[in-house]
C-alpha positions in Angstrom: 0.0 0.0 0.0 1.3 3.2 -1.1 -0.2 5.4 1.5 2.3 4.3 4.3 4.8 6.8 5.2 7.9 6.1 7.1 9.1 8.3 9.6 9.0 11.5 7.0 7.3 13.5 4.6 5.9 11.4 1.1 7.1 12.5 -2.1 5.8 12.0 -5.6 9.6 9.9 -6.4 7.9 8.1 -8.9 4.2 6.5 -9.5 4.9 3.1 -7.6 7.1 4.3 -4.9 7.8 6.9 -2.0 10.4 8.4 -0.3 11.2 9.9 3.0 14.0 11.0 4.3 16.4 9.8 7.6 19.3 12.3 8.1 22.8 10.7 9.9 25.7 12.9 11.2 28.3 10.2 9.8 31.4 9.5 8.0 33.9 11.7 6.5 35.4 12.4 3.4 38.7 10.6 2.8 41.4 13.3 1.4 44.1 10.4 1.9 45.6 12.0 5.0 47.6 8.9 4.6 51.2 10.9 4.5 54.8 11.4 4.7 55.1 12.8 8.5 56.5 11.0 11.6 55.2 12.7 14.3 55.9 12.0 17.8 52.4 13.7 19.2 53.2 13.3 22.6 55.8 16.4 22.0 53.5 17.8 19.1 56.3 17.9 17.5 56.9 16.4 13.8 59.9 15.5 12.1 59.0 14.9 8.2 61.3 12.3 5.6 62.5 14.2 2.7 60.8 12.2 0.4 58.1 14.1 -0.5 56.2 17.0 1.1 54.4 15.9 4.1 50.7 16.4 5.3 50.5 17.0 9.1 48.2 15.6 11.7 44.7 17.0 12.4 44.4 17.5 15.9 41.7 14.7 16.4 43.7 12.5 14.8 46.9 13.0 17.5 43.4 13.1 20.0 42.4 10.0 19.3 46.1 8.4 19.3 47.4 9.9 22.2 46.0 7.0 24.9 47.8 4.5 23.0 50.8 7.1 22.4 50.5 7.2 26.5 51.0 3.4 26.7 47.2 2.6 27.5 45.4 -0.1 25.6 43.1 1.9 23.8 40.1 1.3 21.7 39.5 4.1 18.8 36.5 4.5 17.4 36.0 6.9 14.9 34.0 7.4 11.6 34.8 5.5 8.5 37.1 8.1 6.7 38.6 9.7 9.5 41.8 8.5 8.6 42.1 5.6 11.3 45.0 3.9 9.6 46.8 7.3 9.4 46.0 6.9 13.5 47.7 3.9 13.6 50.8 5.0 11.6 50.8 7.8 14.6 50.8 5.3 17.1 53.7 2.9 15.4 56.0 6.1 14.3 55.7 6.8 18.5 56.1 3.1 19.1 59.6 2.6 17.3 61.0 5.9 18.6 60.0 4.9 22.0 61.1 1.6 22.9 61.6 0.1 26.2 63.8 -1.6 28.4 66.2 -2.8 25.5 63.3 -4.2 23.8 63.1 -4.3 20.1 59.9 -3.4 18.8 57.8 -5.4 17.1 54.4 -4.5 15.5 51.6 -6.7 14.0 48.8 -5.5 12.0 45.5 -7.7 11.5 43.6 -7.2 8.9 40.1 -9.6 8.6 39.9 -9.2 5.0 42.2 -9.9 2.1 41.6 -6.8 -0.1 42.0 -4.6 3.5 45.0 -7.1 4.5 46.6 -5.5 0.6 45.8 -2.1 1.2 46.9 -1.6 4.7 50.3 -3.6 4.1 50.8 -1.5 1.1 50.0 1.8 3.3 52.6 0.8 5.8 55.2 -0.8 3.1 55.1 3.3 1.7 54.9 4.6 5.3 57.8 2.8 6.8 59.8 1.2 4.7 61.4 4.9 3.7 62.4 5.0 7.1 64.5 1.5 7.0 62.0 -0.7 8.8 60.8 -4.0 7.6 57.5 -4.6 6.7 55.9 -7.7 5.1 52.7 -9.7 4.8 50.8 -12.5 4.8 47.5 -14.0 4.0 45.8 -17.3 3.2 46.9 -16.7 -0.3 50.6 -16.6 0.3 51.6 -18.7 3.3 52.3 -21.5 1.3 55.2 -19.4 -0.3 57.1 -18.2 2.8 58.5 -19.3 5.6 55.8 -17.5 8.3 58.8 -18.0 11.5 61.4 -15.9 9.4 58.9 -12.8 7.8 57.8 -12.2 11.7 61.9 -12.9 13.0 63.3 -10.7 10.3 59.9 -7.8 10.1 59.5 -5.1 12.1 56.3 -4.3 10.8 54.3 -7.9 9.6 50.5 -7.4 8.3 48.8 -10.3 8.7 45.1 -12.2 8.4 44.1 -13.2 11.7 44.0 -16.7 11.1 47.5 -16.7 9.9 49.1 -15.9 13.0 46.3 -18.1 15.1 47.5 -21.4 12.9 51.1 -20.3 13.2 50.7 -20.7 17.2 48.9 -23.4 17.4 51.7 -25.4 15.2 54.5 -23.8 17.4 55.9 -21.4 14.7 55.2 -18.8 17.4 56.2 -19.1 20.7 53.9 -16.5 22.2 52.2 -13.4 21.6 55.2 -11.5 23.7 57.2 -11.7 20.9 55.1 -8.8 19.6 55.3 -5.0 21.5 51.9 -4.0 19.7 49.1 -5.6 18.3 46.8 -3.6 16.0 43.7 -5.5 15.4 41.7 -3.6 12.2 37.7 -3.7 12.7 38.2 -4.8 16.3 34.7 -5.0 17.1 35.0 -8.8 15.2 36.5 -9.3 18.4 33.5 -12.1 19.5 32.8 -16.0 20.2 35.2 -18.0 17.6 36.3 -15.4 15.7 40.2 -15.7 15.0 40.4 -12.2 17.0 38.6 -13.6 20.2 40.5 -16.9 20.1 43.5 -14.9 19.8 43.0 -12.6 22.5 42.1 -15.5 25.1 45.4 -17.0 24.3 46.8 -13.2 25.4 44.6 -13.5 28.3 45.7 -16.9 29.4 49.1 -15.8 29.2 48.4 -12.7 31.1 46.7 -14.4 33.7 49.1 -17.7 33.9 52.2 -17.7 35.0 54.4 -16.3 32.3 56.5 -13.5 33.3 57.0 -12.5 29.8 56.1 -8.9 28.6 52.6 -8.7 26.9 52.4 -6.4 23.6 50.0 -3.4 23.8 46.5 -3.9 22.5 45.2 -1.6 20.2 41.8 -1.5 18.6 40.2 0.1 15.3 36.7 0.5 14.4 34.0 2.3 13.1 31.7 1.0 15.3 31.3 -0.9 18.6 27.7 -1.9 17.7 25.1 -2.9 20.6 24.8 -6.6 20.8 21.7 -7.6 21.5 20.8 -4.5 24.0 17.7 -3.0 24.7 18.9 -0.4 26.3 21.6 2.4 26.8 22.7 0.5 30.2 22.8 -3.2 28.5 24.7 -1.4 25.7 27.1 -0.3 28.1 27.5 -3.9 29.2 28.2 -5.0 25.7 31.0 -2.2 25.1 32.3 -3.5 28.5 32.6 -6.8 27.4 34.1 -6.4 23.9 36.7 -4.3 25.5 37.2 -6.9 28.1 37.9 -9.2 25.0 40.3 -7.1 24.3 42.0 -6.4 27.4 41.3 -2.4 26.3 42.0 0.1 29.0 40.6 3.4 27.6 38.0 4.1 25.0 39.4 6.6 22.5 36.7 8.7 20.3 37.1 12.4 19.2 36.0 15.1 22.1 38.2 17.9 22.2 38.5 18.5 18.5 34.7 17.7 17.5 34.5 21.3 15.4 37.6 20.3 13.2 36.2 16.7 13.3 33.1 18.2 11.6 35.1 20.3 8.9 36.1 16.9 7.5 32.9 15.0 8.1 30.0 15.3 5.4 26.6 14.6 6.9 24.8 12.6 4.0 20.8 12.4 3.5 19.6 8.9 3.4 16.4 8.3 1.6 14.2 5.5 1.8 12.5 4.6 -1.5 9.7 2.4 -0.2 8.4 0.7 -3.8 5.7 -1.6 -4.3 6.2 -5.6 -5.5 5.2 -7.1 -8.5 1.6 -7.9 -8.4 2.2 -11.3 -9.0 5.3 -13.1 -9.8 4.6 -16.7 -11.5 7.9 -17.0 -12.1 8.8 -17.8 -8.5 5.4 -20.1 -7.4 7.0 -22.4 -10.8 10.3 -22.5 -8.7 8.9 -23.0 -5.7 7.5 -26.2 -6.9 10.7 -27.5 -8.5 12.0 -26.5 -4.5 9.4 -28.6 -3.0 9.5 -31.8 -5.2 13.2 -31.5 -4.8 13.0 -31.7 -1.2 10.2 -34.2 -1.3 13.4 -36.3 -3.5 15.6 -35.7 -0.5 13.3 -36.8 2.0 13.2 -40.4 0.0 16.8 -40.5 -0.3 17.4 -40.3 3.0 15.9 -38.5 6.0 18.0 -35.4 6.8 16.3 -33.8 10.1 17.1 -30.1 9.4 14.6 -30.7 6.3 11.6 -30.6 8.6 13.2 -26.9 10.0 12.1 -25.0 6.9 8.9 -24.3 5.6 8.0 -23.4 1.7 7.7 -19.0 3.2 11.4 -19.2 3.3 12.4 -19.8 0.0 14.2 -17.0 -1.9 15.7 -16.0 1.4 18.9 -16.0 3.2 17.5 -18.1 5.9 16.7 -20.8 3.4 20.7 -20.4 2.1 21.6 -20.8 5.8 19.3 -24.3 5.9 21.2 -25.8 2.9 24.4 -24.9 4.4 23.5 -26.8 7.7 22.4 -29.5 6.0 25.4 -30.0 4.1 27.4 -30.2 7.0 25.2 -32.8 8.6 25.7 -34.7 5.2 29.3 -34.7 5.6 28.5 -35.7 9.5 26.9 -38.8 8.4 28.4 -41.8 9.3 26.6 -45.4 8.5 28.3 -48.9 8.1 27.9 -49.5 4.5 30.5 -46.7 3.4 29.7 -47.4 -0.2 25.9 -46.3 0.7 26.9 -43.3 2.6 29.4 -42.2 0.0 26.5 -42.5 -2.2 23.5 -40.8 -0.1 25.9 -37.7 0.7 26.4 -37.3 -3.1 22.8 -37.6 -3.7 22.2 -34.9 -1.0 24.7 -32.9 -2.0 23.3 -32.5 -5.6 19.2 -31.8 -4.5 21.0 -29.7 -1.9 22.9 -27.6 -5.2 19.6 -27.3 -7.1 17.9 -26.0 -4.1 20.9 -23.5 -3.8 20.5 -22.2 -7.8 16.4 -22.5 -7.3 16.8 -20.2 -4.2 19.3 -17.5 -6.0 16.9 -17.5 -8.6 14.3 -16.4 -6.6 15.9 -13.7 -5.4 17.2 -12.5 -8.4 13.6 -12.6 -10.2 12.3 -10.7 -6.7 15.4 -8.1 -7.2 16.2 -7.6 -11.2 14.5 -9.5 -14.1 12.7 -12.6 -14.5 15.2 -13.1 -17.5 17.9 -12.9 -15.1 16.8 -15.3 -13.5 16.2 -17.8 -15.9 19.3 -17.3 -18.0 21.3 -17.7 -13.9 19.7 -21.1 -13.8 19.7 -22.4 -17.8 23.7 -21.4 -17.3 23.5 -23.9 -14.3 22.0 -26.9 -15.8 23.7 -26.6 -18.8 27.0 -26.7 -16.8 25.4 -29.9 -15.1 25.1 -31.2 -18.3 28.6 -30.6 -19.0 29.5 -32.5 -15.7 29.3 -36.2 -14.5 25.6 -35.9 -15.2 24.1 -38.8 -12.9 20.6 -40.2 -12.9 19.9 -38.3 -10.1 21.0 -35.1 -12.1 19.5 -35.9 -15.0 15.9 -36.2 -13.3 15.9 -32.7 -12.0 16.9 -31.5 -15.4 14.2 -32.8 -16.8 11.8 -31.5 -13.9 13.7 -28.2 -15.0 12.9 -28.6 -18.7 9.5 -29.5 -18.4 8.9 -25.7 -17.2 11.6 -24.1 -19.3 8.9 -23.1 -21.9 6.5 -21.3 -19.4 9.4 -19.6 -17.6 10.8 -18.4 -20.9 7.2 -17.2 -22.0 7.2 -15.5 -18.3 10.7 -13.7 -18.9 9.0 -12.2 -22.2 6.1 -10.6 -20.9 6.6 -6.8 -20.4 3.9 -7.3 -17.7 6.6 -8.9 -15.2 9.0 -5.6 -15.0 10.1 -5.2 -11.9 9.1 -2.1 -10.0 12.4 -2.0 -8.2 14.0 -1.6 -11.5 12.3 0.8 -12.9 12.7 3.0 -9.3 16.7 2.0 -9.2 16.7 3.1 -13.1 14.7 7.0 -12.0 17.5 7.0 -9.1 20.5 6.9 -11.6 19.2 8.5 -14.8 18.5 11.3 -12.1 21.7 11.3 -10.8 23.8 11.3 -13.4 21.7 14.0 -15.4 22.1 16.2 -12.8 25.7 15.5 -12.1 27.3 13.5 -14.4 31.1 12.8 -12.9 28.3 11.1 -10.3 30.0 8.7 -8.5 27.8 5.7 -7.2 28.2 2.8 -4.8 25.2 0.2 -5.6 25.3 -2.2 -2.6 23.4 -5.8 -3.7 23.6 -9.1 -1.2 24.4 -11.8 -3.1 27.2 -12.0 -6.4 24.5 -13.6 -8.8 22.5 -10.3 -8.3 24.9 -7.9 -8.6 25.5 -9.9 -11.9 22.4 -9.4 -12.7 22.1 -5.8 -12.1 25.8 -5.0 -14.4 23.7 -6.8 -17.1 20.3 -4.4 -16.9 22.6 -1.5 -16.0 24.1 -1.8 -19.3 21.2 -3.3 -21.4 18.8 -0.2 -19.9 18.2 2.4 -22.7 17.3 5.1 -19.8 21.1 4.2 -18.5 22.8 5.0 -22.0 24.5 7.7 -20.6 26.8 6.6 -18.0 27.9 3.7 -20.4 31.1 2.9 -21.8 31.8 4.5 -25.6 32.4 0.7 -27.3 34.5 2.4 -29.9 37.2 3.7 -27.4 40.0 0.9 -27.5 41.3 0.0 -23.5 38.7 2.0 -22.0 37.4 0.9 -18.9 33.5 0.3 -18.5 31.6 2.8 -16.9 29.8 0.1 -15.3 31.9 -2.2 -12.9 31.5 -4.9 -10.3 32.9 -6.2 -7.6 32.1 -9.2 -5.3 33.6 -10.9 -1.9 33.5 -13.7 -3.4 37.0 -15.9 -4.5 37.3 -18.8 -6.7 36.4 -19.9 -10.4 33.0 -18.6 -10.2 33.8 -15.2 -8.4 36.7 -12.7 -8.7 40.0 -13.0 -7.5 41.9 -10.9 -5.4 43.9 -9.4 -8.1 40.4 -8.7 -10.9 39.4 -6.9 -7.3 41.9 -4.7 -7.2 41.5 -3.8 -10.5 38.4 -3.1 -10.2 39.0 -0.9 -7.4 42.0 1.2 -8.6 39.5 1.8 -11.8 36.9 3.5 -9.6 39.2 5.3 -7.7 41.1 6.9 -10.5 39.5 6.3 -14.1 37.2 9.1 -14.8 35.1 7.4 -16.8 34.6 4.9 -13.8 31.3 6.4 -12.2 29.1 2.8 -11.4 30.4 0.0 -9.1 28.2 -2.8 -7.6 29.1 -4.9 -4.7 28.0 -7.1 -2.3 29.6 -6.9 1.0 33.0 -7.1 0.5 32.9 -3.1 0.1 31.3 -2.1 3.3 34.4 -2.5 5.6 37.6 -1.1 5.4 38.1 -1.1 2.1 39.3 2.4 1.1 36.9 3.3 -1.8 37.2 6.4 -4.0 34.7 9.3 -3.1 31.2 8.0 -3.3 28.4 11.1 -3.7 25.7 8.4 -4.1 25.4 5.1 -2.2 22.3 3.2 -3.3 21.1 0.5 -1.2 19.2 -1.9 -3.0 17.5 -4.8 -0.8 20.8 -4.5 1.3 20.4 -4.2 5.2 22.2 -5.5 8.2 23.1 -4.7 11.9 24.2 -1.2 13.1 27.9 -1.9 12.5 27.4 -2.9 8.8 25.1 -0.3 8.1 27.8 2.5 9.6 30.0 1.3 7.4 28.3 1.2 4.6 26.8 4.7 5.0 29.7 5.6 5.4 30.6 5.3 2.0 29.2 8.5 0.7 32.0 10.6 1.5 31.9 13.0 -0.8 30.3 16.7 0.4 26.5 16.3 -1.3 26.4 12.4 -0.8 23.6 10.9 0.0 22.5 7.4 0.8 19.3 6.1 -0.9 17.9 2.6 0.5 15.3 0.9 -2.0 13.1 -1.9 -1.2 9.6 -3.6 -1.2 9.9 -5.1 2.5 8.5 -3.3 5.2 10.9 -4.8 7.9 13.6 -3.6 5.7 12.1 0.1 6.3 12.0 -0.4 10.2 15.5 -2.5 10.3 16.8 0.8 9.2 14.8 3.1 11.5 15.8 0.5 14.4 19.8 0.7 13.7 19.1 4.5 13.9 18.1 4.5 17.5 20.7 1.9 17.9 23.4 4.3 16.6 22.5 7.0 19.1 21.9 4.6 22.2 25.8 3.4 21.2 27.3 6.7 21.5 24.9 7.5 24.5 26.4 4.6 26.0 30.1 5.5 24.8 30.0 9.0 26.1 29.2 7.8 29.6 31.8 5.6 29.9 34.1 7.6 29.0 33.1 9.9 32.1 34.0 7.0 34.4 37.4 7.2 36.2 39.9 4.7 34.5 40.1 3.2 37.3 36.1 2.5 37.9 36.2 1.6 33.8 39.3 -0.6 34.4 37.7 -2.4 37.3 34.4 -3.2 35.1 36.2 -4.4 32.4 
């Protein structure tokens, strides 16, 4: 019904939709403050390398350092494009001019991503590396070429995935965490249950605690946001900052309060918009693949009787939920264990191929509920010709034909004009306005799974209303207008390196104005101004959606959410008041005495 109005004023956006408006004091715009100076703030003094002309620190910058400078095991959080990195070269520059008792420094840097583990070793590679330290990395992708012992032995610096240096203690290739004098952990607020931070921290707590009279490295955290846990309140969110910092063994919380005026000159305050559209009225398309989803489960259930099946009911199909069931009941496949090992090989391969279908029948879904029924159907004729292409079993070859027996209808379905998507044509008025209004228009269109952000780089550049901000065809080696990215690794996602690329093209390529991602862009990553950060579908908890925000950087940005869902409307309103009972709850405990907050902790 297109007489609801969230939280704001209606507009006439477009015939099948409405917008209102939620306006966040957020992240700031990123003028690469990255630079040449080595400042010792606790003197406020800087000495600068020759190399090239240097860019001082802005005072909340040295702010939010100085606990750590100080010795304390600090916490910063700050917005995303305040220049946190730059925070942490402050810190290290102190670090190795300040070392102690004969000690020789030692710094690791953890990074939980492999595009933020690349930028931030190549930040620190230009940083230090001037200045004769050592710095080197390593991820999952390269341990297999080095020898992990020697890098941290012969590094002064070492950059690291998490994981990484977890393994590399549990094998005995470290002896202990004192072999470090500062830890930096990157988005620190990962720092929960069996993450690879919180497993390494207990080891640093069990060591602390224990009997070891070794020298513990100082703990220093990084994020954006501290988020709320499950709280209800500004007192359980308290609680929750307590115990994430207890985690972390963090004596001080550092945020910006003496320089919030110059903290503000380099903040931009984007509008965020909801575009609340209507659905298809009716979308046979998806009750056809609901039904080859139910007589594929009713083909599990006689192959053998997996108990998550009876967990999920046919309202969660073309969810994320529904993703979540298939990848339980994979592992319970691989779990099975029966005397006939010749059966049980068999029966997990039989599961494991409905359990694939199901997968591609439930991407479909979302992709005809998000983009185009033709989308769709060419996503899952691509997969069943590739099945084709495979071993082909019986078992394979009887949901093919299920498949087939409905391929006419479905192809009649993705013909019919009728089925346009609303979504579409609202996401299509967004851009065209956009980029007719501004045209160097830089975008940021968030999508939550790879197949539809395929799916939306097709209709971007198949959309006659879109013409404009697409690539010139005649112009040898230029670079689409139209890019994508996605976290996913591997032969049927991107790898590290195509990434990259696709990065350094948005951040410097002019004609580079369009780039769709799924999650991998909504933390850390440092992405080229944004002035328009479209959210289509795409929602999460209050530290993803702080992140993600914050990716309009540019002065003008705005952030535009578009769905169909009401829930998706009041998740959004929700991680508002969750954002201000957060830094409600931050403010007053950093009014305690440290030695009250030490005590709690």
């Amino acid at each position: 019904d297109n007489g609801k109005v969230f939280d704001g004023e209606t507009t006439d956006a477009s015939e099948n939709s409405f917008e209102t408006t939620i306006t966040f004091s957020e992240e700031a715009e990123c003028d690469n403050n990255l630079s040449e100076n080595l400042c010792s703030a606790s003197e406020g003094t800087c000495q600068f390398s020759p190399v090239d002309e240097p860019k001082e620190a802005r005072s909340y910058q040295t702010e939010l350092a100085q606990p750590a400078i100080n010795g304390k095991n600090t916490l910063i959080c700050a917005p995303t494009g305040t220049g946190k990195t730059f925070v942490a070269l402050l810190i290290c520059e102190h670090h190795f001019q300040n070392t102690f008792l004969g000690r020789k420094a030692k710094v690791v840097f953890l990074a939980t991503k492999v595009p933020v583990y690349e930028q931030q070793k190549t930040v620190f590679k230009q940083h230090f590396e001037r200045s004769g330290y050592s710095v080197q990395g390593i991820s999952g992708e390269t341990v297999a070429n080095v020898s992990v012992e020697k890098v941290i032995q012969d590094s002064d610096i070492i950059v690291l995935t998490p994981q990484i240096l977890l393994n590399s203690i549990e094998e005995g290739i470290v002896s202990s965490l004192s072999i470090f004098t500062l830890m930096i952990f990157d988005e620190c607020h990962n720092t929960t249950g069996n993450h690879p931070y919180n497993v390494l921290m207990t080891k640093y707590l069990q060591q602390k605690f224990g009997s070891s009279a070794n020298q513990l490295p100082q703990i220093v955290g990084l994020t954006a946001s501290v988020g709320i846990g499950n709280a209800k309140t500004v007192e359980e969110t308290v609680e929750h900052i307590c115990t994430l910092c207890s985690y972390l063994d963090i004596q001080t919380i550092s945020t910006v309060r003496e320089n919030k005026e110059e903290l503000q000159r380099f903040t931009n305050k984007p509008e965020t918009f909801v575009r609340w559209v209507n659905m298809r009225v009716q979308n046979h398309f998806a009750d056809i693949i609901s039904g080859l989803m139910s007589e594929t489960e009713a083909l599990m259930r006689k192959i053998y009787s997996v108990d998550t099946i009876s967990q999920i009911n046919k309202n969660d199909f073309g969810t994320q939920k529904y993703e979540q069931w298939i990848v339980a009941t994979q592992k319970k496949c691989k779990l099975l264990q029966l005397a006939d090992k010749e059966k049980e090989s068999s029966i997990c391969r039989d599961l494991f191929i409905c359990t694939e279908h199901l997968r591609k029948f439930n991407d479909a879904l979302i992709i005809s509920e998000d983009a185009r029924i033709e989308d769709a159907l060419a996503y899952l004729t691509e997969f069943f010709t590739n099945v084709k292409n495979g071993p082909y079993t019986e078992l394979e070859k009887q949901l093919t034909a299920k498949f087939q027996e409905n391929e006419p209808e479905l192809t009649a379905l993705s013909k019919d004009e009728s089925n346009e998507n609303p979504k579409l044509e609202e996401l299509a008025s967004i851009l065209d306005e956009a980029y007719r209004y501004n045209p160097q228009t830089h975008t940021l269109l968030f999508a939550k799974t790879r197949a539809l952000v395929a799916a939306l780089k097709k209709w971007v550049e198949g959309n006659p209303l879109l013409s404009h901000i697409k690539t010139d065809v005649y112009v040898a080696q230029r670079i689409p207008q139209c890019i994508f990215l996605t976290q996913f690794l591997g032969t049927v996602g991107m790898t590290f390196p195509m990434q990259k690329g696709v990065l350094d093209a948005f951040k410097t390529n002019k004609d580079s104005r369009l780039l769709i991602a799924t999650s991998v862009a909504d933390e850390g990553i440092d992405i080229s101004e944004c002035n328009l950060v479209v959210l289509y579908e795409y929602f999460g908890n209050i530290s993803k959606m702080i992140q993600v925000r914050g990716r309009g950087r540019a002065k003008g940005s705005k952030c535009i959410l578009v769905t169909s869902k009401t829930e998706v409307v009041e998740n959004e309103k929700h991680n508002r008041y969750k954002e201000e009972m957060m830094n409600e709850a931050i403010e007053k405990l950093q009014n305690w005495d440290e030695t009250t907050f030490v005590r709690k902790v």
